[in-house]
N, C-alpha and C positions, 0 to 999 in steps of 0.2 A: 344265232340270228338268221333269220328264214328271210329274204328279199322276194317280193312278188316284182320280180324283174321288171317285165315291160309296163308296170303301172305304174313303175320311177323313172323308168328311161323316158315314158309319154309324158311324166309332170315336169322332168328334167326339159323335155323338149319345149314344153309349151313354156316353163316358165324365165329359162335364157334365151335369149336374143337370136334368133338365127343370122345373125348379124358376124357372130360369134364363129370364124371361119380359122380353117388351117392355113399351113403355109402357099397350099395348090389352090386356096379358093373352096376347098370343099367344107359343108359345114360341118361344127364339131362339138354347137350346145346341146344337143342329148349327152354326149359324152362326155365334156367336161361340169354337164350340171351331176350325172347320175355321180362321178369321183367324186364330188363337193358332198352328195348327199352320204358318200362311204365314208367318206373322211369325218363328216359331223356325229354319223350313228357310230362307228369306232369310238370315237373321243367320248362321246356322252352316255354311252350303254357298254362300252367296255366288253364286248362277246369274246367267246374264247375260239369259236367257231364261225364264221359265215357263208352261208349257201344262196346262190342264186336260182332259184328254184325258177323253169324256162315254163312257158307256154309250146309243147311238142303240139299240139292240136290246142290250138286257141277257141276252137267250137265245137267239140265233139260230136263225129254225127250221131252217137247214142243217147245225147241231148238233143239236137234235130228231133230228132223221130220222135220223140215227146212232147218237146214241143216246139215246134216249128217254126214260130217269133224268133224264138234264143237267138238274141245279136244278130237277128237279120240286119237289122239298119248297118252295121258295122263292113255287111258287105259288099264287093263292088263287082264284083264277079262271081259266079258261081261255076263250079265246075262242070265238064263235059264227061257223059258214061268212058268209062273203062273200068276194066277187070285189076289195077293193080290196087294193092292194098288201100292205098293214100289217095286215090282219087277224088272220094268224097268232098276235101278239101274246099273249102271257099275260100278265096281271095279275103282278108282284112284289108279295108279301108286305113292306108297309114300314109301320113304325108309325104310330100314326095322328097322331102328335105329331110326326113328321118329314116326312109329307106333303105339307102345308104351307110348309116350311122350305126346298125346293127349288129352287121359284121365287126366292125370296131371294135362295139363295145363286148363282143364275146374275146375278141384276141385282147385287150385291156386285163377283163376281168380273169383270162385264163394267166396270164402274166401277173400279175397279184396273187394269184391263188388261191382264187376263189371260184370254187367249184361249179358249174352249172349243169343240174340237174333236173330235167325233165323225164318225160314219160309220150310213148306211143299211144295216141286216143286219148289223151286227158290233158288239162290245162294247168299252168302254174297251180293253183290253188285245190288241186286233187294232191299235187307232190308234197305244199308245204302241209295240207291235211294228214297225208302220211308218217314225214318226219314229224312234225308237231308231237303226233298222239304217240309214237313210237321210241323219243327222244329220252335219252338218261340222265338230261342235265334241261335247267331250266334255258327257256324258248320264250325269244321276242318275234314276233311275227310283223314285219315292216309292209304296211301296206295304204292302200287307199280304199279297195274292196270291201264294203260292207261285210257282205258275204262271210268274211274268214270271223265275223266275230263269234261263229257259233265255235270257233276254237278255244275259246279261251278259258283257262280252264285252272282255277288256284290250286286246286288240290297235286297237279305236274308244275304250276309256275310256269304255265304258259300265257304272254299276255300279247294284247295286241299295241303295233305301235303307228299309229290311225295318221295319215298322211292325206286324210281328205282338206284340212282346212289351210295345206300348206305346210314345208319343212319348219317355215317358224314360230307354230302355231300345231306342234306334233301333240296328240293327244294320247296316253298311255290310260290302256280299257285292262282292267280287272273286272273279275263278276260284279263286285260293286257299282263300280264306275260305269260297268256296261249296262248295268240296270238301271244306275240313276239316269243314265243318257237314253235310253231306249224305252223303258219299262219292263222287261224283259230281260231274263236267264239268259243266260248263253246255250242253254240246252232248249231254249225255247225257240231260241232266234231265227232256227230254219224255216218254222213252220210261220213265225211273224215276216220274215220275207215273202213264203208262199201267200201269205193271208193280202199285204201290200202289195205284191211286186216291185217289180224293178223296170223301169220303162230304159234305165243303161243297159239291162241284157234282155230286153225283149218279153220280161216276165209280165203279163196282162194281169196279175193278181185278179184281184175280185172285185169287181165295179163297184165301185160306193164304202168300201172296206179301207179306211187308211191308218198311217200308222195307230192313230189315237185308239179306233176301234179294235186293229188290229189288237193291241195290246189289251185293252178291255179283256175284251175276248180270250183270250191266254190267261190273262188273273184268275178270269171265273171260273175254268174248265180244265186249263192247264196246258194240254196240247191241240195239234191241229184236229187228231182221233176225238179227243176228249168236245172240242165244239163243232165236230160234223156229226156225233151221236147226239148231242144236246138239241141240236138243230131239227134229227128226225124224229124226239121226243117230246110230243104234244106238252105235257106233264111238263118241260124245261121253262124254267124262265127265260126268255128271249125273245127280245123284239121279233113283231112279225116281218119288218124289213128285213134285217137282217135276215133272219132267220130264211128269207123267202131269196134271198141273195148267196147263203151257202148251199141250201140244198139246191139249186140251178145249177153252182158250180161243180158240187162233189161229184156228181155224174163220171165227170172228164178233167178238167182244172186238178180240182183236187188230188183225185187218182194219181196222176204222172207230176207231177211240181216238185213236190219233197225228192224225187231222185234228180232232179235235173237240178234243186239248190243245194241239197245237203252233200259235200263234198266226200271225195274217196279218202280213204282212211288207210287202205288196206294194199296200196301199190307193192308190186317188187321194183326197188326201184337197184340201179348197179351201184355196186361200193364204191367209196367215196371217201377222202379227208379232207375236213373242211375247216382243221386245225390251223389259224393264224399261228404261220410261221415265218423263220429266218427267208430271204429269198435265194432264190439255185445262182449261181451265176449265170448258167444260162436268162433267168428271169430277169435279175437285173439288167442284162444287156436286153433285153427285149423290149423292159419298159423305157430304158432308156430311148432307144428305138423308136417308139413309138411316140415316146415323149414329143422326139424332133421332130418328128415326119408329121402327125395330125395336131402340131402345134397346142400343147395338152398343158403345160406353163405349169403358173400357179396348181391348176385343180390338180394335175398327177402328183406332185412334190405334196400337198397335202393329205389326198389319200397315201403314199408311199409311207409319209411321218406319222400317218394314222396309226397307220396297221403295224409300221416297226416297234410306236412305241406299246404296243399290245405286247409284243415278242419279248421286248428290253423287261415289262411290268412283270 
């Protein structure tokens, strides 16, 4: 099981109470909703494995440079020249009651033992694209991120497990599913994103092109290649709108999109066991630990009975 970390820890946040405080007063609903969402996906999908796969660069500037929208609104700061590697960096916009809650949640989830694994220059969703395609045993990919549905993939038994409409209301995408719900392959889905956009990462898509068309458009042709030659082919059947709408954008648009949506596949990422196991005693005393001091109650005791009884099964 592939966690797109900070897209749980954000729904966690938004969707408990920040009311929802520790023993000091400091808040602690990101934290105790994201254990509530561990404890539920443990219980009901049964992984043998769970990885938190991190956002190391939540906007890559090798996205920037492409295209230069990418989740700008997301930022509040932008960074100032210097020479060190990481400068590039922009500030995320994150609330200021979640800030804080961050740290936590890595010393939580390292206490569990569950791995968190990121990458330099890429975002959660570059790592679980790696493990995903790379992976020996069948893969739930837990997210909110449209985006990861171009993963999904029966022939590895990788599916997705769609956290857009709510934990109680999880939606599980197979090719099937993902095509009754979309129109569209999962091998198609990159270039159905390029064709839409996505106005949550800043993607402009193609003006007047939405999903409906989008999709259209992919039946007839196949790929994004497949309706930008159709387009500069008098001979094609294709409305002139449209048609007068893709080749404006193939110029530029087109060009650069597909690298900046279709996710990395190919990371080296550092070894890892991500084996639901017995806990160390060090880990026990930790969580215990941690239990008292950010007042983690109920949620930590149900993640904790989550994942034991994975170990006991």
């Amino acid at each position: 099981m592939l966690l797109d970390t900070a897209a749980l820890y954000f729904r966690a946040f938004y969707g408990v109470p920040d009311t929802v405080r520790g023993p000091g007063g400091a808040p602690v609903n990101a934290v105790r909703g994201l254990l509530d969402m561990i404890a539920r996906l443990a219980t009901e999908f049964e992984p043998t494995e769970i990885v938190a796969c991190w956002d190391n660069d939540w906007r890559p500037q090798w996205r920037v440079d492409l295209i230069p929208t990418y989740k700008t609104h997301r930022v509040v700061a932008e960074p100032t020249p210097s020479t060190t590697p990481d400068a590039h960096l922009a500030i995320e916009s994150v609330p200021d009651l979640l800030t804080p809650q961050v740290p936590v949640i890595r010393e939580v989830l390292g206490a569990l033992g569950i791995p968190i694994v990121g990458a330099a220059r890429h975002e959660a969703d570059d790592v679980i694209g790696t493990l995903a395609s790379h992976a020996s045993i069948p893969v739930d990919i837990v997210t909110g991120d449209r985006d990861l549905f171009q993963l999904v993939d029966d022939s590895r038994q990788v599916r997705v497990i769609y956290t857009g409409r709510g934990m109680s209301r999880l939606e599980i995408l197979t090719e099937a599913s993902l095509t009754e719900k979309t129109g569209v392959s999962p091998a198609q889905y990159a270039d159905f994103a390029v064709l839409r956009g996505d106005a949550s990462d800043g993607l402009p898509g193609i003006a007047g092109v939405g999903e409906k068309t989008a999709a259209t458009l992919l039946a007839s042709w196949g790929s994004l290649d497949g309706i930008v030659a159709a387009a500069a082919d008098p001979g094609a059947i294709m409305g002139a709108s449209v048609r007068a709408k893709i080749l404006a954008a193939a110029a530029d648009y087109l060009r650069v999109a597909p690298t900046v949506v279709r996710v990395v596949r190919d990371l080296n990422l550092p070894a890892f066991d991500a084996r639901i196991r017995s806990s160390t005693p060090d880990q026990v005393a930790a969580l215990d630990r941690l239990g008292t001091d950010w007042g983690l109650g109920a949620s930590m005791t149900r993640a904790r009975e989550a994942l034991h009884r994975r170990v006991s099964d």
